[in-house]
C-alpha positions in Angstrom: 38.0 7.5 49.4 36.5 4.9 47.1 33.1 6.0 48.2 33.2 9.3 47.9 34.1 8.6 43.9 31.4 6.8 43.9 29.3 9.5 45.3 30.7 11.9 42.9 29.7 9.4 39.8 26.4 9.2 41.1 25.8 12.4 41.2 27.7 13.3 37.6 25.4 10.9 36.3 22.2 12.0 37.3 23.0 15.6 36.3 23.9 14.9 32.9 21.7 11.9 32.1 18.7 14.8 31.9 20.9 16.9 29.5 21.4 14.4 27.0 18.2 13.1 27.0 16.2 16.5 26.2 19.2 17.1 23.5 17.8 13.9 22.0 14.4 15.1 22.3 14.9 18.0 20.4 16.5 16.7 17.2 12.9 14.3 17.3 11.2 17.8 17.2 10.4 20.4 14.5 13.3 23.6 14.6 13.2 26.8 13.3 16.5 28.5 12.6 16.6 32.6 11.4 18.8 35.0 10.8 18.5 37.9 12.9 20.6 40.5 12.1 21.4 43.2 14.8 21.9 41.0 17.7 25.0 42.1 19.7 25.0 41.6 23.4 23.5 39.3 25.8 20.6 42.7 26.6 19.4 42.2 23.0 19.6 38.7 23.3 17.4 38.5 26.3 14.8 41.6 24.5 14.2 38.9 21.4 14.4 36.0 23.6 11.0 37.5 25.6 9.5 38.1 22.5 9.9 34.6 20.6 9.4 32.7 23.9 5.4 34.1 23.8 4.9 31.8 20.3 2.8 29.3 20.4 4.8 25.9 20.5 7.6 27.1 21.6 9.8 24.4 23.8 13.1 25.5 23.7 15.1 28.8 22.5 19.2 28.9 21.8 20.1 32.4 21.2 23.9 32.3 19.2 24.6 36.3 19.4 27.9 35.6 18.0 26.4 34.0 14.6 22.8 36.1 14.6 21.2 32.8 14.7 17.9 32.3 17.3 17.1 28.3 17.0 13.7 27.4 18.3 12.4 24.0 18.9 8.6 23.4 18.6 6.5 20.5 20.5 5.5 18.5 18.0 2.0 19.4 16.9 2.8 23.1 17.1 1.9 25.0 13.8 5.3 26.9 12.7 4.6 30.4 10.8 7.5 31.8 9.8 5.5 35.0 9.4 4.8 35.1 12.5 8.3 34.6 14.1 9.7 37.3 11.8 7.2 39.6 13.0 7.9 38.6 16.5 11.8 39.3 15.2 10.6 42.7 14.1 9.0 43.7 17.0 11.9 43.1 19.4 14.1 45.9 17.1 16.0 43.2 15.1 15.6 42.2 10.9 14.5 38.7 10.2 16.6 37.2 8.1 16.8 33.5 6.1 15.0 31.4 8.0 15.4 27.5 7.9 12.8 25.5 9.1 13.7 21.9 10.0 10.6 19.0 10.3 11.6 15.9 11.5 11.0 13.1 8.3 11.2 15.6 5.6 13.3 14.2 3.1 16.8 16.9 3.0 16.4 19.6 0.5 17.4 18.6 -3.0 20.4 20.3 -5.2 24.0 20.1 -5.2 26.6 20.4 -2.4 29.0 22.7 -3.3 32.3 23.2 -1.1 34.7 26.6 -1.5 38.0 27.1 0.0 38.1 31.1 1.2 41.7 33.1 2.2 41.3 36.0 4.4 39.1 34.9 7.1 41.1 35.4 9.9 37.7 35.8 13.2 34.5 34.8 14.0 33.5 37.8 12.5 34.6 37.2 9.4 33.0 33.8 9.4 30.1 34.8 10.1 29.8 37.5 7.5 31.0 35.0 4.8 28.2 32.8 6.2 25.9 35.9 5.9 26.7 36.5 2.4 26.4 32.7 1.0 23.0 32.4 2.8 21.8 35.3 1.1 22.4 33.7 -2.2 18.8 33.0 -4.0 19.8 29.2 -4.6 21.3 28.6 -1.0 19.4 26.0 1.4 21.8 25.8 3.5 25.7 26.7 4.9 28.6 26.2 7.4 32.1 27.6 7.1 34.8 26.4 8.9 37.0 28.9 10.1 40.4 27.2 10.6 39.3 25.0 7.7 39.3 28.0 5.6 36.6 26.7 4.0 32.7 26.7 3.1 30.6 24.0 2.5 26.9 24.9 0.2 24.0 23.1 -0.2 22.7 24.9 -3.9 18.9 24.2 -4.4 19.6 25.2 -8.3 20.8 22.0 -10.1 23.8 23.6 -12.1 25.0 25.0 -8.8 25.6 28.7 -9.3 28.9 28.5 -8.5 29.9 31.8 -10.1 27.2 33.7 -7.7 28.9 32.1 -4.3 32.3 33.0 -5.3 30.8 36.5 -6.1 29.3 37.2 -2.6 32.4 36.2 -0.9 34.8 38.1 -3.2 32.4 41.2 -2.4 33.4 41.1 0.7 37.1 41.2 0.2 37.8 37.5 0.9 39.3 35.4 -1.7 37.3 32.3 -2.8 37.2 29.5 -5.2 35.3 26.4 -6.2 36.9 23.0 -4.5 36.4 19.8 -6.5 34.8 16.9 -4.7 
């Protein structure tokens, strides 16, 4: 019995030994992250997937159909145009959205972190919307909400931190939202 545990463990091991090795690999490599809006099933996944997998660079693609997010990873000399990929974006029937592109060493964008607390959110869906309508925000860099947290947290390239606008583009949506003190 003792063996074939050890057997098992062997054979655990050497499947997921690969998998966190290439996961490490990644973060070392430059990412692109967009917004694509229209994604809805795993057939228009798999449509945009053909068409950003022809890019030059291109090592790995995640597909997130629940949050409209494609995340590419480049090899590490590849030359990332982002007008390229949202014309690759276009062509598969889908709207390129915010895209954040990610270079390993760059210093983190600059600004103020800005966290609001938001009732009403009570899906995915609703997160992701909320998350929609933050990133769209001109002074926005980046943003995650937390759905049982009830919360959103803001990175705000503007200096002031326009506070007011973000609490605007959620209340739009008919969430309530305020300002959380850090």
């Amino acid at each position: 019995m003792k063996l074939s545990h050890l057997i098992f463990a062997l054979l655990l091991s050497a499947l997921l030994l690969p998998a966190a090795a290439s996961a490490q690999q990644s973060s070392d490599k430059p990412s692109v992250t967009i917004r694509v809006d229209g994604l809805s099933c795993p057939f228009c996944a798999y449509g945009l997937e053909k068409k950003l997998k022809k890019l030059d660079g291109v090592e790995n693609l995640n597909i997130k159909i629940n949050e409209g997010l494609a995340i590419l990873t480049f090899a590490s000399a590849a030359k990332i145009d982002t007008v390229i990929i949202a014309k690759k974006v276009n062509e598969a029937g889908f709207t390129a959205g915010k895209m954040t592109v990610k270079i390993p060493g760059e210093a983190k964008p600059a600004g103020k972190k800005i966290a609001l607390s938001i009732k009403g959110m009570t899906c995915e869906s609703c997160s992701s919307r909320v998350e929609k309508a933050l990133a769209a925000v001109d002074c926005v860099s980046d943003v995650h909400v937390n759905l049982k947290a009830a919360t959103a947290s803001v990175q705000c390239s503007d200096a002031n931190g326009r506070t007011d606008k973000l609490v605007e583009a959620v209340e739009k949506l008919g969430f309530e939202a305020r300002v959380v003190e850090q």
